[in-house]
C-alpha angles and dihedrals in degrees: 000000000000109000100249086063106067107069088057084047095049086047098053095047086051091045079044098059099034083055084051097055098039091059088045086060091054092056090237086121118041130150131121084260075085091069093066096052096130099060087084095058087046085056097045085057099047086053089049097047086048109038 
C-alpha cells in the first residue's frame, strides 16, 4: 500500500469501529461476538509489530 495512503486507511478503520459501536449502543447490533471486541485491537497490533 503507497505511503500516502495509510493514514486514510487508519482513519477509516477507526470511522469503521466507532460506527460499530454507536450502533451497538443503539441496540441495532447485539450478539455474545461483542465480548471479544478487543481482539481486533490485539490483531491490529500484531500487523503493525510484523509488517
Amino acid at each position: 500500500m503507497s505511503e500516502n495512503k495509510r493514514p486514510v486507511f487508519t482513519g477509516l478503520i477507526l470511522i469503521v469501529i466507532g460506527l460499530l459501536f454507536f450502533l451497538n449502543n443503539f441496540g441495532y447490533l447485539s450478539g455474545d461476538i461483542w465480548r471479544f471486541w478487543p481482539l481486533i485491537l490485539i490483531i491490529w497490533g500484531i500487523k503493525k509489530l510484523v509488517y
